[in-house]
C-alpha positions in Angstrom: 69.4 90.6 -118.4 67.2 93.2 -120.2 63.9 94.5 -119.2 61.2 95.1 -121.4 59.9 98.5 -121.2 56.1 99.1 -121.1 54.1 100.7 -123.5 52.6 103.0 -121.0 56.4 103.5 -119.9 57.8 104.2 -123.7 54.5 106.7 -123.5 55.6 108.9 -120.6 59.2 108.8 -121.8 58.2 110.3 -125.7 56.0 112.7 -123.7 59.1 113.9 -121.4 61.3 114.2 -124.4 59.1 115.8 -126.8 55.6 117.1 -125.5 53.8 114.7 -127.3 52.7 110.8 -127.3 51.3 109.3 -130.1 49.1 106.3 -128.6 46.8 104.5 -131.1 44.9 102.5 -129.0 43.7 105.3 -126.5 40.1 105.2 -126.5 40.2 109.4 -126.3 42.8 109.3 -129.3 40.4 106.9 -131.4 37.3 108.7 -131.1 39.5 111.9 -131.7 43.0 111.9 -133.1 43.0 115.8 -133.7 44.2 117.0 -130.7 47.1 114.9 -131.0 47.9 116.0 -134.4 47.6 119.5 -133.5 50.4 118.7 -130.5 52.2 116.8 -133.3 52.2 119.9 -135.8 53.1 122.4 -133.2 55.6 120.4 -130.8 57.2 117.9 -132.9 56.3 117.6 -136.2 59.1 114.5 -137.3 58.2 112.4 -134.3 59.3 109.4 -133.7 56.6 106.5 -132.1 58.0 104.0 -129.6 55.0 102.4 -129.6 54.0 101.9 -132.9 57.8 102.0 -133.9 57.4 104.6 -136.8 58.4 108.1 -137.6 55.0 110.7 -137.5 55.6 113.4 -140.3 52.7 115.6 -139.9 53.8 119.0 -141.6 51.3 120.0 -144.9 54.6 121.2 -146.4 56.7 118.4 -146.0 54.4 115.4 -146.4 53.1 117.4 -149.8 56.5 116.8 -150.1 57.9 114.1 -149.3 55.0 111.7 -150.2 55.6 112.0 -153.7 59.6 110.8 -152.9 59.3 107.6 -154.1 62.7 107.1 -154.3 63.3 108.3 -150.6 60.5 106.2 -148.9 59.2 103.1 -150.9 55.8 101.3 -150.6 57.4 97.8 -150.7 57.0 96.1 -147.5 58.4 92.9 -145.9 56.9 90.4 -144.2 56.8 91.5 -140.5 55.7 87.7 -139.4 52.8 89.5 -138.0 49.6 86.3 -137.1 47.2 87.8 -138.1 48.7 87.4 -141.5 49.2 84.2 -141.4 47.7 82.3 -144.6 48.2 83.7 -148.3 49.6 87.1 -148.7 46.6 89.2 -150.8 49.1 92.4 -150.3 52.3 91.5 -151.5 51.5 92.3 -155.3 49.3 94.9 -155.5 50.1 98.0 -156.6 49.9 99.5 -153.3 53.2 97.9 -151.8 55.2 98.2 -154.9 57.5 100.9 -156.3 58.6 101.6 -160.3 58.7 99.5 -162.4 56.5 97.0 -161.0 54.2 99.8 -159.8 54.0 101.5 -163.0 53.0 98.7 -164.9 50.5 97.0 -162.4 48.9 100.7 -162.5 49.0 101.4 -166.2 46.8 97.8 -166.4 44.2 98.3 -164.2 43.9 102.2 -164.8 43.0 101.3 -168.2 40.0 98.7 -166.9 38.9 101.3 -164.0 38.6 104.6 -166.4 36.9 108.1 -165.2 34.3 107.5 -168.2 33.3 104.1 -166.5 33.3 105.7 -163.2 30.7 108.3 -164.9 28.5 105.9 -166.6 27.8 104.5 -162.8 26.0 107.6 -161.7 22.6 106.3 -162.0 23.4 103.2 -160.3 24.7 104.0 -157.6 22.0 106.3 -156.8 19.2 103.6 -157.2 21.7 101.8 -154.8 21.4 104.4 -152.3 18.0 104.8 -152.5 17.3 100.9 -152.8 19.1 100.8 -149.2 17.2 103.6 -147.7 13.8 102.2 -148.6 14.8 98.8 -146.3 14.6 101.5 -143.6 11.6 103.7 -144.7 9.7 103.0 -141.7 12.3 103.8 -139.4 12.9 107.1 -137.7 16.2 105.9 -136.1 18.6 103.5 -137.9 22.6 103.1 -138.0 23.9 105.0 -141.1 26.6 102.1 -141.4 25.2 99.6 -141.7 21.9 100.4 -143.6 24.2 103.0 -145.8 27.9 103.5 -145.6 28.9 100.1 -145.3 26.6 98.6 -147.9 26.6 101.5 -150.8 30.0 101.1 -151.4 30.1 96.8 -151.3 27.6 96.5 -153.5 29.1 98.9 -155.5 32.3 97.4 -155.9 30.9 93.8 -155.8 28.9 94.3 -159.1 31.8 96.0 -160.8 34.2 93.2 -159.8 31.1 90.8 -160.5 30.8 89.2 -157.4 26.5 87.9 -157.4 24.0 89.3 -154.8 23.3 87.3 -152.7 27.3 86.7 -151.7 27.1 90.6 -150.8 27.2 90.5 -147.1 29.6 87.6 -146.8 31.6 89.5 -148.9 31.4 92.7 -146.3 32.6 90.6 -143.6 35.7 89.4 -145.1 36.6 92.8 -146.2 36.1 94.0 -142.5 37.4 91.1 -140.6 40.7 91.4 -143.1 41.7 94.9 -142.2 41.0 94.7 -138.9 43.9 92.7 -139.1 46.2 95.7 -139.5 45.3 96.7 -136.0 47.4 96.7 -133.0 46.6 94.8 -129.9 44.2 92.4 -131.2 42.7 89.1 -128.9 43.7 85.9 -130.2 40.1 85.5 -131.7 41.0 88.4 -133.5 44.0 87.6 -135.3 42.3 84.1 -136.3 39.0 86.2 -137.4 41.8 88.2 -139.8 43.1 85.2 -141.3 40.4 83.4 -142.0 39.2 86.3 -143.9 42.6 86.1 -146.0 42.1 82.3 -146.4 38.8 83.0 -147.7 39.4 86.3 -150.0 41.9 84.5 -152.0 40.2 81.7 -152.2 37.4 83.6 -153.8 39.4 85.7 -155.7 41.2 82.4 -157.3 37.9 80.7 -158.2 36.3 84.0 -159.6 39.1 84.5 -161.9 39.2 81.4 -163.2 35.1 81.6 -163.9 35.8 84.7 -165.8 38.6 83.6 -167.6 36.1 80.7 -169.1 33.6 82.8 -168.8 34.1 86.7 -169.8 31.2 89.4 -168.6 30.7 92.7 -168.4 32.8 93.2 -165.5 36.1 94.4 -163.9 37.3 91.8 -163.5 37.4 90.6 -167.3 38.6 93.7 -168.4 41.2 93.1 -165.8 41.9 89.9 -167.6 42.3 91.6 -171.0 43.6 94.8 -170.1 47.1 94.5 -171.4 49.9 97.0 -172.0 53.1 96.3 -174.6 52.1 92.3 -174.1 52.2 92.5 -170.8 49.2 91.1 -168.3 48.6 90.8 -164.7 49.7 87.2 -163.4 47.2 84.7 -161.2 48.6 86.4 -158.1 48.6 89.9 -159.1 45.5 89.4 -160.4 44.0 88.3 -157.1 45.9 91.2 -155.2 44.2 93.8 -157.1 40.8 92.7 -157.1 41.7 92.4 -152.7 43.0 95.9 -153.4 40.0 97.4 -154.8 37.8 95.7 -152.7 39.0 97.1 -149.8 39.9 100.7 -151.1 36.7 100.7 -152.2 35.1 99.7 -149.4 36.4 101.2 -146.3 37.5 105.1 -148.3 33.7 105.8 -149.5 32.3 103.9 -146.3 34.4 106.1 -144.0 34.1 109.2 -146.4 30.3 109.1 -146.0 30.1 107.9 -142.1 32.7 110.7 -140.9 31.2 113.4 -143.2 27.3 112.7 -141.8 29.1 113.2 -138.4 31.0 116.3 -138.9 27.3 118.1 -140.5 25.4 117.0 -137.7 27.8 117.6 -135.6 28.5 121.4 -137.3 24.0 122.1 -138.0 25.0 125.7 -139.8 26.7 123.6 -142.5 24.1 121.4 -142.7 21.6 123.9 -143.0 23.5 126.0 -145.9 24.0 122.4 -147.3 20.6 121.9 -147.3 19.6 125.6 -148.7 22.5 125.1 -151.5 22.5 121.8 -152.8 25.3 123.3 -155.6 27.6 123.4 -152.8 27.7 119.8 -152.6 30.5 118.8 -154.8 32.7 121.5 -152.8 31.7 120.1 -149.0 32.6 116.6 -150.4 36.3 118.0 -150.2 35.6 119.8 -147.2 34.5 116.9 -145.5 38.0 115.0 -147.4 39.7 117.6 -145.6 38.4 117.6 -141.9 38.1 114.0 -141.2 39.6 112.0 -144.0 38.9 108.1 -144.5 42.9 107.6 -144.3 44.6 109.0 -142.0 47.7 108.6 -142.2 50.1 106.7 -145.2 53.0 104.6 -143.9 56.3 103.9 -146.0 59.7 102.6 -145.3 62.8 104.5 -145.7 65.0 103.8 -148.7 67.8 105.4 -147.5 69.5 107.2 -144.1 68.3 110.3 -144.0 67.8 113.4 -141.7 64.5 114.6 -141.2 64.6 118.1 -139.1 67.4 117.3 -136.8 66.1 113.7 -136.4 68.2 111.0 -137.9 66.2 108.4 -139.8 67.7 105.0 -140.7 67.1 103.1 -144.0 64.7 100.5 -143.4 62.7 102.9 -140.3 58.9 103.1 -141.0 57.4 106.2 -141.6 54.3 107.3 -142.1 52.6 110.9 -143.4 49.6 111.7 -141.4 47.5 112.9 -143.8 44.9 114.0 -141.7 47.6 116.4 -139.7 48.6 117.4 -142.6 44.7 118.7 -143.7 44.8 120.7 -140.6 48.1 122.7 -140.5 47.2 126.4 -140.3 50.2 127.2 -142.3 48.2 125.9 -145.0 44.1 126.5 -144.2 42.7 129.4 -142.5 41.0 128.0 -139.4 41.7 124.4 -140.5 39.6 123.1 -137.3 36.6 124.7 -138.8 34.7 122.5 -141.0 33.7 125.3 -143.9 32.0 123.7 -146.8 32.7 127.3 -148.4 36.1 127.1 -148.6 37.7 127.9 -151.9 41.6 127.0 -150.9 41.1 123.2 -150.5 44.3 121.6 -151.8 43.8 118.7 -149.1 45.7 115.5 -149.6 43.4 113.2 -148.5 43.6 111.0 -151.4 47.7 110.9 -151.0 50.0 112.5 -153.9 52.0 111.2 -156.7 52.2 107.5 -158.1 50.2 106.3 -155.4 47.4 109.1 -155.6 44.1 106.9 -154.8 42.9 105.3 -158.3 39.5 105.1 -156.6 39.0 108.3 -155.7 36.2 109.4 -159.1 34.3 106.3 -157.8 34.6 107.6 -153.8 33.9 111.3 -154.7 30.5 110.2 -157.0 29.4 107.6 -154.2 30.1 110.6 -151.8 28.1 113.0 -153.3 25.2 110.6 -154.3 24.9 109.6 -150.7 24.4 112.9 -149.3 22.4 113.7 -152.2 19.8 111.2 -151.3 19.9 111.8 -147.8 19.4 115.5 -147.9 16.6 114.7 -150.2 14.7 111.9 -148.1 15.1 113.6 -144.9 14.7 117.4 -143.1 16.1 116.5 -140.2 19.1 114.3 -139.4 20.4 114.3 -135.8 22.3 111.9 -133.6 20.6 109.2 -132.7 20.5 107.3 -129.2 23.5 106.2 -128.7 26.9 107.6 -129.4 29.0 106.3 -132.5 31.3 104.0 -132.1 34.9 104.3 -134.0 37.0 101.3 -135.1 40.5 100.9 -133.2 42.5 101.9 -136.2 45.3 104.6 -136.7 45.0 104.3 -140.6 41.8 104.3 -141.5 39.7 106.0 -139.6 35.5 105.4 -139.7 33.0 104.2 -137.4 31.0 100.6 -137.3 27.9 102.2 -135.7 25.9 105.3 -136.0 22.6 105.6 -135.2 20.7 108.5 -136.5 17.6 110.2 -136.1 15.6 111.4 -138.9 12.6 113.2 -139.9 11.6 112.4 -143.8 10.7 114.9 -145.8 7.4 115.7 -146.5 8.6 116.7 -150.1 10.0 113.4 -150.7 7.8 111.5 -153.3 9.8 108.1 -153.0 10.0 108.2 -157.0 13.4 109.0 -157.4 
């Protein structure tokens, strides 16, 4: 007869052995991972995770790397029969879980629908956006940047672009959030059922838009998904409906977090808001900064392809590991001070956005909706402060952003509202 060990148990036994424990569900580890990671980096930097069951490479030099090593560690996951999954599989085809060939070609399709030149042309927009949002809370000197910003910006964003109508905006929000907290450990029955219902109702939406559009073309991603086409070659039904669920959610959740963890670190750091403030320029360089410090994903998971030692740690084809970015951005092998947020630095080669074949495609459209949010904010207010009650972080090891944050603000006397 066996006996199961405990969590808590496989958490003092990884401490013993190594100096470290990696426990995702902390509360102190949610609402900061750092300290981990720097115990990670210093103690055991190929670590393996009893809990989670995954390897912790957290080394700039080696997930730089490594990540790239398609070969070595492959996106393509199985199904792990996980219920919160239950219901159709929006995953399985996108380009995110798939290796060369299939990768290559999925990518090569939709990079040629979701160009840098249509990225630019958005500039405009997405600033009315912002400021659009911000006037719903123009008599407000405290609101939560999440919901009335962070969280919207970027859905409406990527709702018009994949052609999705207003007033379907909100609904569409929820599924997106209810669906990744799927990817969670620990979750309560309701939980799991929340997830896939979300699933259920993504794909189904997904099906019926793509059908629309294929009777009906637009002005859309989604139609030049439909005709976007490479040697004869075009995305089927089901790929199709994985990359729209793709961008959806990368385009969500990376801007959303981006812009949430990057208000926090300013306020949180006023001498960098205030040179911010003095030196607008600077702008476009504290967007990577703020990449850097507290990035949107933290960490990028992949499965061995082969046996393999790592250090003198022996890692078995089929193991899960995963490259914690955010480590990674903080190794002081790489960045001078990397626990000081510095939106001067000049040697910013951060990996935020990943590396190689699977380097964000959505990262132009993040790093615009980035800068346009702080833009506006820094425009409509002098003073931005914490507001009166603490933020609140999501219980997620992979991406990492906050569902509330209310802020305080003062508006600025120079702000005309005519922007």
């Amino acid at each position: 007869m066996t006996t199961e060990i405990s969590p808590r148990d496989l958490l003092e036994q990884e401490l013993r052995e190594t100096g470290v424990a990696w426990n995702p569900l902390d509360i102190n580890v949610i609402a900061n991972p750092y300290p981990t990671y720097r115990q990670l980096l210093e103690r055991d930097p190929y670590h393996y995770s009893a809990v989670t069951n995954m390897w912790l490479v957290s080394r700039y030099d080696d997930v730089n790397e490594m990540i790239v090593d398609w070969e070595r560690f492959s996106n393509v996951q199985e199904d792990d029969g996980d219920p919160a999954r239950d219901g159709p599989d929006l995953t399985d085809a996108s380009m995110l879980n798939r290796d060369p060939l299939d990768h290559t070609r999925l990518r090569g399709l939709v990079s040629r629908a979701f160009t840098q030149r249509q990225v630019s042309r958005m500039e405009d927009r997405v600033r009315e956006i912002a400021h659009g949002l911000l006037d719903e809370v123009a008599d407000s000197d405290e609101f939560d940047l999440m919901a009335n910003l962070a969280s919207m910006l970027p859905t409406i964003v990527i709702a018009e672009m994949i052609g999705v109508p207003t007033e379907q905006r909100a609904e569409f929000r929820q599924w997106s959030d209810d669906f990744i907290l799927g990817g969670n450990p620990g979750l309560t029955p309701d939980q799991q059922q929340r997830a896939a219902d979300a699933a259920v109702a993504l794909y189904e939406y997904f099906n019926r838009h793509v059908e629309l559009r294929r009777d009906s073309p637009a002005d859309d991603l989604t139609t030049r998904l439909i005709e976007a086409h490479e040697e004869g070659d075009r995305l089927s039904r089901h790929e199709m409906i994985s990359t729209l669920n793709l961008l959806l959610l990368a385009g969500n959740e990376t801007t959303t977090n981006l812009i949430g963890n990057g208000a926090k670190a300013l306020i949180e750091n006023p001498d960098q808001l205030e040179l911010l403030r003095s030196q607008p320029e600077l702008l476009p360089n504290a967007i990577e900064e703020l990449l850097r410090y507290d990035p949107p994903v933290q960490m990028d998971p992949k499965t061995a392809a082969a046996d393999m030692q790592l250090g003198n740690r022996t890692v078995h084809v089929g193991d899960r590991v995963a490259f914690v970015l955010a480590a990674a951005n903080r190794d002081p092998a790489e960045f001078d001070d990397p626990d000081q947020l510095d939106i001067t630095r000049e040697h910013n080669n951060h990996i935020a956005f990943g590396r190689g074949i699977h380097f964000c495609l959505g990262s132009p459209l993040a790093r615009l909706e980035g800068r346009i949010a702080f833009e506006v904010l820094l425009e409509r207010f002098e003073q931005i402060e914490f507001g009166s009650s603490a933020p609140s972080y999501k219980p997620n090891s992979i991406l990492r952003g906050m569902d509330q944050f209310p802020i305080k603000v003062e508006r600025a006397r120079t702000y005309t509202g005519t922007s």
